[in-house]
TORKOL-4160 file (C-alpha; in steps of 0.2 Angstrom, whole numbers, padded with zeros to 4 digits, m for minus):
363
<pt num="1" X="m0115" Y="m0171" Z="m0217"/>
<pt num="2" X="m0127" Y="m0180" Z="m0203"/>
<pt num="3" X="m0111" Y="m0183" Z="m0193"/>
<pt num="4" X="m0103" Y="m0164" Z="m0197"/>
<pt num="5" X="m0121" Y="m0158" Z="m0188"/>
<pt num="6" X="m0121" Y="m0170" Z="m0172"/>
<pt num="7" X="m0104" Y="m0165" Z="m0168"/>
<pt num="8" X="m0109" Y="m0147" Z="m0169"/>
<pt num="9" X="m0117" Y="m0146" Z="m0153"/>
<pt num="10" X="m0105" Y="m0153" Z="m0145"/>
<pt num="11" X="m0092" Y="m0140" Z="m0154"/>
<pt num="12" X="m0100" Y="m0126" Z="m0146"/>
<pt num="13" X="m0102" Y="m0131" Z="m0129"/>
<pt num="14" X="m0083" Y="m0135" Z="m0129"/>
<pt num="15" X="m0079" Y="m0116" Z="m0136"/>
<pt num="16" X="m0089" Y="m0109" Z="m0125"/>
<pt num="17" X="m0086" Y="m0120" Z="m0109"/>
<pt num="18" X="m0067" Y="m0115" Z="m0113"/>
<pt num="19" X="m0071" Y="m0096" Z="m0111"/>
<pt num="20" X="m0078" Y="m0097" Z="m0096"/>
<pt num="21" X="m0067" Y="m0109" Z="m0088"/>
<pt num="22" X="m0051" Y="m0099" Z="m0095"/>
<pt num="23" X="m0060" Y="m0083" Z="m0089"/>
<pt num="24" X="m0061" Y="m0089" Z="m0070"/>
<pt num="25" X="m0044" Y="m0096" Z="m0073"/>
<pt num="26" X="m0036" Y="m0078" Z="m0078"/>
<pt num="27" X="m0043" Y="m0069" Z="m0064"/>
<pt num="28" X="m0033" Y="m0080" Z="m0050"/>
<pt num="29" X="m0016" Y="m0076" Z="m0062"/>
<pt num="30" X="m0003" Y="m0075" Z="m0055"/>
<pt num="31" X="m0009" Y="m0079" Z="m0040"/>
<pt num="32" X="m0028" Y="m0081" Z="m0034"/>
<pt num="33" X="m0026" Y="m0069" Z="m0017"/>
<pt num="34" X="m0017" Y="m0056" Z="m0028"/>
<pt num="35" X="m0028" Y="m0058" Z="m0043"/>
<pt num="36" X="m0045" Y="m0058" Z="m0037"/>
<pt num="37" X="m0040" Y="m0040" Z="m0024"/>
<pt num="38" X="m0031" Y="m0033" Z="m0039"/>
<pt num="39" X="m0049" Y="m0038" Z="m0048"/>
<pt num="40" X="m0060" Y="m0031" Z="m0034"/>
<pt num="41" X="m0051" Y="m0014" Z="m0034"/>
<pt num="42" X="m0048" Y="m0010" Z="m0051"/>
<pt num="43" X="m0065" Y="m0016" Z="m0057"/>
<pt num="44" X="m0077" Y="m0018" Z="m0044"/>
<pt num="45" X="m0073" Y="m0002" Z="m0032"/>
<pt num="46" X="m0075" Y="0009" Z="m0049"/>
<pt num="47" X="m0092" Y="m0001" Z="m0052"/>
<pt num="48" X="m0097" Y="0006" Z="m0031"/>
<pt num="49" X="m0096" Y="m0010" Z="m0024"/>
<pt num="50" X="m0090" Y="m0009" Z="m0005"/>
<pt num="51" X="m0075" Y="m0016" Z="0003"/>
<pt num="52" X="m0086" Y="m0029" Z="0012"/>
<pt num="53" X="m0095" Y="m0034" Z="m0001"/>
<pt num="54" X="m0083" Y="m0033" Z="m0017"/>
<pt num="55" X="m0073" Y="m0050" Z="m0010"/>
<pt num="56" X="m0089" Y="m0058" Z="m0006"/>
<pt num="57" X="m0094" Y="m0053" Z="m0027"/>
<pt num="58" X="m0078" Y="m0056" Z="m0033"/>
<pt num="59" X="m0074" Y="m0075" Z="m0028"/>
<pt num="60" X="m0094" Y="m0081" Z="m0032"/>
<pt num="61" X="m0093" Y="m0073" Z="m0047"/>
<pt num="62" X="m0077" Y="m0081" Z="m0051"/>
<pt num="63" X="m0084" Y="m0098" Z="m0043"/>
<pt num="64" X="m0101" Y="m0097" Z="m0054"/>
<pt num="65" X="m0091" Y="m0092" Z="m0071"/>
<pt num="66" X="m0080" Y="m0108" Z="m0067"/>
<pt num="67" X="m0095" Y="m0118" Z="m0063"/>
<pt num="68" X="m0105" Y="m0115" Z="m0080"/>
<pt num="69" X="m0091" Y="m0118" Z="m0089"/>
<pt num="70" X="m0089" Y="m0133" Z="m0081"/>
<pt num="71" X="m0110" Y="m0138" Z="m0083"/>
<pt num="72" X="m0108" Y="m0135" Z="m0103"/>
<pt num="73" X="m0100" Y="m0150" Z="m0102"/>
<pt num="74" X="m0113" Y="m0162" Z="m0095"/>
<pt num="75" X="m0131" Y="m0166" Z="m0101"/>
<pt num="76" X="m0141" Y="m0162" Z="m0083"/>
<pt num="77" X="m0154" Y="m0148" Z="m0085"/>
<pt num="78" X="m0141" Y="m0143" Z="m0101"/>
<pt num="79" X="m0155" Y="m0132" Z="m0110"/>
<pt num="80" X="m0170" Y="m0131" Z="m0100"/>
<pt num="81" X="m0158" Y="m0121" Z="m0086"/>
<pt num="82" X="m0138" Y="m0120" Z="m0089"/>
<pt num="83" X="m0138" Y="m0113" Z="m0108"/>
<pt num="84" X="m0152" Y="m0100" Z="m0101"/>
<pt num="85" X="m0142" Y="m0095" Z="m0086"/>
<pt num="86" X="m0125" Y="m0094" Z="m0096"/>
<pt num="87" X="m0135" Y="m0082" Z="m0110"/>
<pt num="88" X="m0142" Y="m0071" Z="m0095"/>
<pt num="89" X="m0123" Y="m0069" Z="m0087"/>
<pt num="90" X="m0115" Y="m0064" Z="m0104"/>
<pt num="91" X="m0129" Y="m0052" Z="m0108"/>
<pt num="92" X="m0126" Y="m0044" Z="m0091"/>
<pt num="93" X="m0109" Y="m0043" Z="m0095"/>
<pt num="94" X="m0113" Y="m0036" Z="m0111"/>
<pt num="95" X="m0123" Y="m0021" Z="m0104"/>
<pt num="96" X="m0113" Y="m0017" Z="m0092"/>
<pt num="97" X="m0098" Y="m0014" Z="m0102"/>
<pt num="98" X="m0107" Y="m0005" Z="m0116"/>
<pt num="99" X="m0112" Y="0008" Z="m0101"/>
<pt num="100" X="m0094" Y="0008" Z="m0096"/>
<pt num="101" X="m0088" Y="0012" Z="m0115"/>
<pt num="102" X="m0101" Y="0026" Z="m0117"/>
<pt num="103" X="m0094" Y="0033" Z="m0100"/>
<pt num="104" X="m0079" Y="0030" Z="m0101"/>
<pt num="105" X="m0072" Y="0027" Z="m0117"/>
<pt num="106" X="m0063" Y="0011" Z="m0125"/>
<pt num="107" X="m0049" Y="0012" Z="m0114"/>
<pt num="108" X="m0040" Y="m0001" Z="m0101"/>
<pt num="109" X="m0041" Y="m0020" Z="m0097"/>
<pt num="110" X="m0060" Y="m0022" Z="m0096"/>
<pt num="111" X="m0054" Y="m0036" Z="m0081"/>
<pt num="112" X="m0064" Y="m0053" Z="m0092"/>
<pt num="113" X="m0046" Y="m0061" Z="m0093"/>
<pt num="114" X="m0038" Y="m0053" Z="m0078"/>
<pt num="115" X="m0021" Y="m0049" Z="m0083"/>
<pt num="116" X="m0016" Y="m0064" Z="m0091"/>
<pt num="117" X="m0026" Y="m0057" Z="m0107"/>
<pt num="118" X="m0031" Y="m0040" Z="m0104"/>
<pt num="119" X="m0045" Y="m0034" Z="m0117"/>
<pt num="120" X="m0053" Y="m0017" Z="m0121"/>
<pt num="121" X="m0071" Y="m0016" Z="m0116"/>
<pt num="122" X="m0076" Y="m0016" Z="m0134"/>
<pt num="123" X="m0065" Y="m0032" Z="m0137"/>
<pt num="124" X="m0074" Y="m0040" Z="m0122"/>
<pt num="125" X="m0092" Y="m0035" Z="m0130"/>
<pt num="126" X="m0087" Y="m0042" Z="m0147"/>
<pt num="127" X="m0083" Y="m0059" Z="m0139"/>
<pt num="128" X="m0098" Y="m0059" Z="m0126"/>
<pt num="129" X="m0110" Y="m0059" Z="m0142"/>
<pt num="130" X="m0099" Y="m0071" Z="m0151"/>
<pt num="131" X="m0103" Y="m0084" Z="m0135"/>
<pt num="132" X="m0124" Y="m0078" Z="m0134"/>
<pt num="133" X="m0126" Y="m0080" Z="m0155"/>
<pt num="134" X="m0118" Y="m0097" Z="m0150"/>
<pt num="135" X="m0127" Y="m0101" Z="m0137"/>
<pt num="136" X="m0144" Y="m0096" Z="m0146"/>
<pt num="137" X="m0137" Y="m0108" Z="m0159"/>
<pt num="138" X="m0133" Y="m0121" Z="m0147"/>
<pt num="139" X="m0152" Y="m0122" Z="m0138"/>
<pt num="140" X="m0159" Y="m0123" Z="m0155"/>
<pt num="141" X="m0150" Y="m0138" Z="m0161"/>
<pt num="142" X="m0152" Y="m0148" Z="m0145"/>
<pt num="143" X="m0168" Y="m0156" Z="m0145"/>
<pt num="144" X="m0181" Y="m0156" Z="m0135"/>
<pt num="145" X="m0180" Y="m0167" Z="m0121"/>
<pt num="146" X="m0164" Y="m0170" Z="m0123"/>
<pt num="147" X="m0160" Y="m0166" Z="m0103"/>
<pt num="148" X="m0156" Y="m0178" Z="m0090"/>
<pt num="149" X="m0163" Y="m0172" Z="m0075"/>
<pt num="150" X="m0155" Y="m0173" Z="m0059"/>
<pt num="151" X="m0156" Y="m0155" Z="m0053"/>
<pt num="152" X="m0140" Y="m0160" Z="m0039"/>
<pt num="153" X="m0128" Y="m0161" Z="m0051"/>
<pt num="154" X="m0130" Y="m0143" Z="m0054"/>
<pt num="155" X="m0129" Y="m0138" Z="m0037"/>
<pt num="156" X="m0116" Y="m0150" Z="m0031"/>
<pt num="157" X="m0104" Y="m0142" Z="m0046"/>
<pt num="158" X="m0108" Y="m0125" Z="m0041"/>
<pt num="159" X="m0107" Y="m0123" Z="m0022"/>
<pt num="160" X="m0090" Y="m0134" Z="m0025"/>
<pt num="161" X="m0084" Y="m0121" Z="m0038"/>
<pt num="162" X="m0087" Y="m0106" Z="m0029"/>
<pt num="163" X="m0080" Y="m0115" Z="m0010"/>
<pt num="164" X="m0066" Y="m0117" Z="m0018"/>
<pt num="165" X="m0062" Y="m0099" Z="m0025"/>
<pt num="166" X="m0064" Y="m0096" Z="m0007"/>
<pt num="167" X="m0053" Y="m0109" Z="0000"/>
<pt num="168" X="m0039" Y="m0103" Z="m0013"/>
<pt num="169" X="m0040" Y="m0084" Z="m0012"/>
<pt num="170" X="m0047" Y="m0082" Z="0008"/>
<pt num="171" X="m0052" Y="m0068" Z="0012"/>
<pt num="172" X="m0041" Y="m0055" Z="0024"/>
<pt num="173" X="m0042" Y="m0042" Z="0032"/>
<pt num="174" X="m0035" Y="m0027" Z="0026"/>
<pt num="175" X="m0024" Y="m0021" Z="0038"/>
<pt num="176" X="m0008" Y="m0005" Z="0038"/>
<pt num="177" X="0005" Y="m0005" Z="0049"/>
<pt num="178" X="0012" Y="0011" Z="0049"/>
<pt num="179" X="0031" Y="0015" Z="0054"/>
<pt num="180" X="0031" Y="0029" Z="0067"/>
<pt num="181" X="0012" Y="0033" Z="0061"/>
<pt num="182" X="0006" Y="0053" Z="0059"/>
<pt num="183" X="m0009" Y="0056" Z="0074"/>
<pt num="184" X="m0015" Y="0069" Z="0061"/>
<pt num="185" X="m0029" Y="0064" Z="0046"/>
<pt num="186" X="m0018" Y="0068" Z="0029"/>
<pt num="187" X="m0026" Y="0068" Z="0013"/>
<pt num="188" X="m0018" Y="0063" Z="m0001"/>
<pt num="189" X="m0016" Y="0076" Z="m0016"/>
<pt num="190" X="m0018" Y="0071" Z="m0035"/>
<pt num="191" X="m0011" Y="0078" Z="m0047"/>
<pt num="192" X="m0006" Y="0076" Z="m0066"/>
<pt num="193" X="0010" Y="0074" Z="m0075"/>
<pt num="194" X="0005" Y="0088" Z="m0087"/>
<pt num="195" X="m0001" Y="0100" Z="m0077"/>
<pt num="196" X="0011" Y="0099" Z="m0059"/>
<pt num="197" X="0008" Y="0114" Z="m0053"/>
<pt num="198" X="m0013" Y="0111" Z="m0050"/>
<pt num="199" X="m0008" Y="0103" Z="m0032"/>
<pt num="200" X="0008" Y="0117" Z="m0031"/>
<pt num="201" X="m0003" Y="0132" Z="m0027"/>
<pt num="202" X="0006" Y="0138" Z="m0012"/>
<pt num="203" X="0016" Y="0152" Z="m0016"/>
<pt num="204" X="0037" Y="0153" Z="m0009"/>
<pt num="205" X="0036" Y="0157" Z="0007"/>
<pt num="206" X="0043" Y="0173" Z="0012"/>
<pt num="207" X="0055" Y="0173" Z="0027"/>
<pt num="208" X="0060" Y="0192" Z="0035"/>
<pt num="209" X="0078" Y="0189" Z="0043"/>
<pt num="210" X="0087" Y="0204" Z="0051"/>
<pt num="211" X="0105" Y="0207" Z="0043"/>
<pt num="212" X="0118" Y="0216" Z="0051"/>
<pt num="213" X="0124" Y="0231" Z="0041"/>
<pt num="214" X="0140" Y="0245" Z="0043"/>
<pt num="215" X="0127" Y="0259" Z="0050"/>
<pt num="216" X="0117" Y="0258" Z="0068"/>
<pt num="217" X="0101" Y="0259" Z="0059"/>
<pt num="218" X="0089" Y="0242" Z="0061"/>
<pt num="219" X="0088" Y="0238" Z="0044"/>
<pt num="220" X="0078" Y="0222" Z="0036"/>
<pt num="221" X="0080" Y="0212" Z="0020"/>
<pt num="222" X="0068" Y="0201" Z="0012"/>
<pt num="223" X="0073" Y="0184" Z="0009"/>
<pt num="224" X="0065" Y="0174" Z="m0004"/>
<pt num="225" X="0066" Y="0154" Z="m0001"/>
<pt num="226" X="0064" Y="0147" Z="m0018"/>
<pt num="227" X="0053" Y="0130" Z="m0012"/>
<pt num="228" X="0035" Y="0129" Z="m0009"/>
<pt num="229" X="0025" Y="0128" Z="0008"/>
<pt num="230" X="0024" Y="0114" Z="0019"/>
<pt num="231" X="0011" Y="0102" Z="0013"/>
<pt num="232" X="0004" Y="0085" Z="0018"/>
<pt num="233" X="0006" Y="0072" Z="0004"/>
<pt num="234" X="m0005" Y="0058" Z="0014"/>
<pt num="235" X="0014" Y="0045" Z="0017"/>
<pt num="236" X="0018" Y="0052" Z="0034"/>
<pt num="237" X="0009" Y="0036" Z="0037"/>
<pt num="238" X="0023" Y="0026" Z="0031"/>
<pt num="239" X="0039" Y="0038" Z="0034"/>
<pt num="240" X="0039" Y="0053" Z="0047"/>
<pt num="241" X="0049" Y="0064" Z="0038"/>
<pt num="242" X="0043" Y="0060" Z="0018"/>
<pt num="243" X="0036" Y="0078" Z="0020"/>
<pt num="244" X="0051" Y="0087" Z="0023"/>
<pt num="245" X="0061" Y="0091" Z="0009"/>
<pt num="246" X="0063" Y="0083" Z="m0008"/>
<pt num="247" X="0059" Y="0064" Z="m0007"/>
<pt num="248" X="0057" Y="0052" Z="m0019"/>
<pt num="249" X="0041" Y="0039" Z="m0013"/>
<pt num="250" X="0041" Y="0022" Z="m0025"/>
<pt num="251" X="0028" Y="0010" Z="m0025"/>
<pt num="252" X="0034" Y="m0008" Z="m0030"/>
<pt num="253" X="0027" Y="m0025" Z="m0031"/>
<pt num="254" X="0044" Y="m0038" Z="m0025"/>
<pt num="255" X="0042" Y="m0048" Z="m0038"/>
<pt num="256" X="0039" Y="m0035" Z="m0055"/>
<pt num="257" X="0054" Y="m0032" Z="m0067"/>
<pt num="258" X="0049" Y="m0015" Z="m0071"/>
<pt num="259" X="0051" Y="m0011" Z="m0052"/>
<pt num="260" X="0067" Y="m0017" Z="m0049"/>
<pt num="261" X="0073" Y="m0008" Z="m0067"/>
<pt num="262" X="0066" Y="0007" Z="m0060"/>
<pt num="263" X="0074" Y="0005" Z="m0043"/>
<pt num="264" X="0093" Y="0001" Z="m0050"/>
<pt num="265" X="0088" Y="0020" Z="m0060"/>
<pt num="266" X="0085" Y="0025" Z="m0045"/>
<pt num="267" X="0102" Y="0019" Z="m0037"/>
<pt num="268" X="0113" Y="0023" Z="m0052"/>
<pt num="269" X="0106" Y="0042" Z="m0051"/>
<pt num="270" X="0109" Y="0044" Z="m0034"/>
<pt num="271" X="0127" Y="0037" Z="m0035"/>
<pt num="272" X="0130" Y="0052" Z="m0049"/>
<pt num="273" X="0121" Y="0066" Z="m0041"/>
<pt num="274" X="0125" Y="0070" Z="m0023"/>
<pt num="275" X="0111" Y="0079" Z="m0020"/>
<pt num="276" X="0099" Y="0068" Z="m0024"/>
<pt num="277" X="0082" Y="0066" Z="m0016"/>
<pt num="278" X="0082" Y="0053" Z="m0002"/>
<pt num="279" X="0073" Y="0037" Z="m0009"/>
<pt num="280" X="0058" Y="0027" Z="0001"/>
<pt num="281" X="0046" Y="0014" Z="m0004"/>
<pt num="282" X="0033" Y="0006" Z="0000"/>
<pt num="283" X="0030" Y="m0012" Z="m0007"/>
<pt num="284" X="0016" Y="m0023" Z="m0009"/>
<pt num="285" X="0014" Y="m0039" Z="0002"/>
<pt num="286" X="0015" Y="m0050" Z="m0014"/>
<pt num="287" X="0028" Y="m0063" Z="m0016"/>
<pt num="288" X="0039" Y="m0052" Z="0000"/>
<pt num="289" X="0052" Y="m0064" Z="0001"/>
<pt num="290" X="0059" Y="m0058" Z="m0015"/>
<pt num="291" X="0063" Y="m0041" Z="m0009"/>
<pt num="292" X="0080" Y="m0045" Z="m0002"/>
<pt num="293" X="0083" Y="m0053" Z="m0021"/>
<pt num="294" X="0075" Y="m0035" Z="m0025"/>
<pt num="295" X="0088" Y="m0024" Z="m0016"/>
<pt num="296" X="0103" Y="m0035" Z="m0024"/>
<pt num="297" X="0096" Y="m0031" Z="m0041"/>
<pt num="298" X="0096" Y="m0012" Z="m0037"/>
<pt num="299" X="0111" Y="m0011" Z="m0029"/>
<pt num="300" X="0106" Y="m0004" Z="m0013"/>
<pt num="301" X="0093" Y="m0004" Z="0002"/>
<pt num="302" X="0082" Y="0009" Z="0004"/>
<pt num="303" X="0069" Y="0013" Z="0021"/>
<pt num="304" X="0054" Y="0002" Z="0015"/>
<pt num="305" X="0038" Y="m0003" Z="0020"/>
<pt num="306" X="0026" Y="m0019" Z="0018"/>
<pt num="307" X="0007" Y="m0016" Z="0013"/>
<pt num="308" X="m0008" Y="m0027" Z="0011"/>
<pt num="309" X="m0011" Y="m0027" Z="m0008"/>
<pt num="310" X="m0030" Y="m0020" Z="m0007"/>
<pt num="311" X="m0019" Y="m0005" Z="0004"/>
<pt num="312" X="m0007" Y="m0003" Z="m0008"/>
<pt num="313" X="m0018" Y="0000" Z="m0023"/>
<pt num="314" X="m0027" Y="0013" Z="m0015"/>
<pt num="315" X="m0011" Y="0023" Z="m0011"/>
<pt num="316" X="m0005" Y="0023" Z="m0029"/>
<pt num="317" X="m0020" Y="0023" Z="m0037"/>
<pt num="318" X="m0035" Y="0012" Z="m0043"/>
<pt num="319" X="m0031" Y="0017" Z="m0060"/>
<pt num="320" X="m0012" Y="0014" Z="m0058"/>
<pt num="321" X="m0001" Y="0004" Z="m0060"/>
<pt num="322" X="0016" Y="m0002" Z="m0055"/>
<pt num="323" X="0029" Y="0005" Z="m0055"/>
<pt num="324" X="0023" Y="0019" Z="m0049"/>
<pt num="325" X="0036" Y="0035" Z="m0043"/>
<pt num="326" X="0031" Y="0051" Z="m0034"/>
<pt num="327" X="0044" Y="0066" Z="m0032"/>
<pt num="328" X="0037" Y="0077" Z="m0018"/>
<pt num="329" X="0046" Y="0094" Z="m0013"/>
<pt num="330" X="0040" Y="0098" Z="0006"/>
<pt num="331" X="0025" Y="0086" Z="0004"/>
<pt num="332" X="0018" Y="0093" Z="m0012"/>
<pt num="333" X="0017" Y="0082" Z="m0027"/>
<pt num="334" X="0029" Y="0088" Z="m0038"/>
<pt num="335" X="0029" Y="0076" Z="m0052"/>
<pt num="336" X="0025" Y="0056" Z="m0054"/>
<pt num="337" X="0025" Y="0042" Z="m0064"/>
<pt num="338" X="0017" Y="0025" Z="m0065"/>
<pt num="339" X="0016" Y="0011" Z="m0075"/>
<pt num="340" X="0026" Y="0004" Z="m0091"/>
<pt num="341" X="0017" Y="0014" Z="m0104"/>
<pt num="342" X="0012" Y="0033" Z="m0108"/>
<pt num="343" X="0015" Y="0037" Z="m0090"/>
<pt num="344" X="0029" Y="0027" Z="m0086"/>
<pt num="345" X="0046" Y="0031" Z="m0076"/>
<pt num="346" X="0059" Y="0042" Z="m0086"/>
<pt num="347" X="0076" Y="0045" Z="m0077"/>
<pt num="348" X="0079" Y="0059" Z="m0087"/>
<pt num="349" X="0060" Y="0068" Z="m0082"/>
<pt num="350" X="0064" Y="0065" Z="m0064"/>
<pt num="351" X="0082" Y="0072" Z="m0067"/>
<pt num="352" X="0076" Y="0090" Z="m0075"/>
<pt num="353" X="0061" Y="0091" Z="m0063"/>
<pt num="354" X="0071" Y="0090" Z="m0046"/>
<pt num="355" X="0087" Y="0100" Z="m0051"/>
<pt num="356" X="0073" Y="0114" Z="m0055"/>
<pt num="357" X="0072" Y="0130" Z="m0043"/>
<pt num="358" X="0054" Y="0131" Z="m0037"/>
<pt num="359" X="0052" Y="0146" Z="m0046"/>
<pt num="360" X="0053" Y="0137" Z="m0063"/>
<pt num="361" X="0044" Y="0122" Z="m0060"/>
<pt num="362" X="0027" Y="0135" Z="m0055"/>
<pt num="363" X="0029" Y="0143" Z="m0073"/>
């Protein structure tokens, strides 16, 4: 029973070094530059931070987290300073998701584990108390005294940690290219996939064309054009003429399956319908040499443009995800789609939506 009790200590440090490590881990999956941007702009932009300062948080956060987990494992200033510090990071943690969950509701990957295990906010909460009752535990059992003290081992573990989250996740500047780029300011509309027509509140436009007739009288006929009003759907950016007629805009990642099975829909719709909406995307600049790979696997190459991944979140969405498809008619946000669950891409939506007259899809 003595020798169940002196490995108990070390146990707990163990479980709770492993979270932590595992956490700092996850949030560089699949790659750290990718990770950590997805990181800062699905979680920390929410949270208010700016753009300069969330990679500044987001890799010493990451750096600190690896470093605790890391100075669990070794006896320097163990309780007097480490198990008080880890306790203080998990209780703020702890508040600042249970203000999320009364805000926001229980709902998405709270970002602990990246997405190598996402976790509901409540999930996240239920562990973070798990790791403080055994920390609390832990401080009690070791005794007192039982610290080494040199105070160098500390810092030398953590400016080393968080260096080098820097060094394999540097920072870069956020940058857009645009082809053939608009000189106007375009907003881009949002809209739901329930209720379309909020961002279709243009009326058809009415065009008065004169029409010859039998008698020498000047007679005019109104002519109804069954499409909405020019609109700016914020892509002209990216493509000059996206906001001319019905387009199709996808936003991939090169490298996600879901994208290219969305893509080769894409293709196999248009070989069956001749009318089909012309097709661009924009990718994100991750993993961009596969995009040739990507275009064999749909089937064809469409007009395409390459974004910094921080860009591209904010043009699908922070709360998005990939794949994401938009079907604009004269810029105006008709319909769209994103990710692989509730709201994800269905051929057959897209297939009723655009073969609808304007006046229908209003109703």
């Amino acid at each position: 029973m003595d020798n169940f009790k002196k490995y108990i200590p070390l146990a707990i440090r163990i479980v709770v070094a492993f979270l932590f490590i595992i956490s700092a881990v996850a949030k560089m999956y699949p790659s750290p530059y990718f990770a950590i941007s997805t990181f800062e702009v699905k979680q920390l932009y929410t949270m208010g931070f700016s753009e300069g300062f969330a990679p500044l948080f987001s890799r010493t956060l990451i750096g600190i987290e690896f470093a605790l987990g890391l100075l669990l494992l070794q006896p320097h200033w163990l309780k007097r300073f480490v198990i008080p510090a880890t306790i203080a990071l998990l209780l703020v943690f702890i508040t600042h998701l249970t203000i999320q969950t009364l805000s926001s509701g229980n709902a998405g990957n709270c970002g602990c584990f990246g997405e190598l295990l996402p976790m509901t906010p409540v999930e996240a909460i239920i562990k973070n108390i798990i790791a403080v009752g055994l920390l609390v535990w832990l401080y009690k059992l070791l005794p007192a005294g039982s610290d080494r003290n040199n105070f160098w081992v500390l810092t030398t573990v953590t400016l080393a940690c968080i260096l080098g989250i820097f060094m394999v996740a540097p920072i870069k500047p956020v940058q857009n290219i645009a082809i053939e780029p608009s000189t106007e300011a375009i907003e881009v509309t949002e809209s739901t996939e329930e209720t379309p027509t909020d961002t279709i509140s243009l009326a058809p436009a009415q065009i008065e064309t004169p029409v010859a007739t039998e008698t020498a009288k000047d007679v005019k006929e109104v002519v109804t054009v069954d499409e909405p009003k020019p609109a700016k759907s914020g892509y002209a950016s990216y493509f000059s003429n996206v906001d001319k007629g019905k387009k199709i805009v996808a936003l991939f990642a090169p490298g996600c399956e879901h994208c290219m099975d969305t893509a080769k829909q894409l293709t196999e719709m248009k070989a069956k319908n001749k009318d089909f909406p012309e097709v661009q995307i924009i990718f994100m600049d991750e993993e961009a040499e596969k995009i040739p790979d990507f275009f064999k696997f749909a089937g064809t190459q469409y007009p395409y443009k390459v974004i910094d991944i921080i860009s591209f979140w904010k043009v699908l969405g922070n709360s998005k995800d990939t794949p994401g498809i938009v079907y604009l008619w004269n810029g105006n946000k008709i319909k769209e789609w994103d990710g692989i669950n509730e709201k994800k891409f269905v051929a057959s939506e897209l297939m009723k939506v655009y073969k609808k007259p304007y006046s229908e899809i209003k109703k």
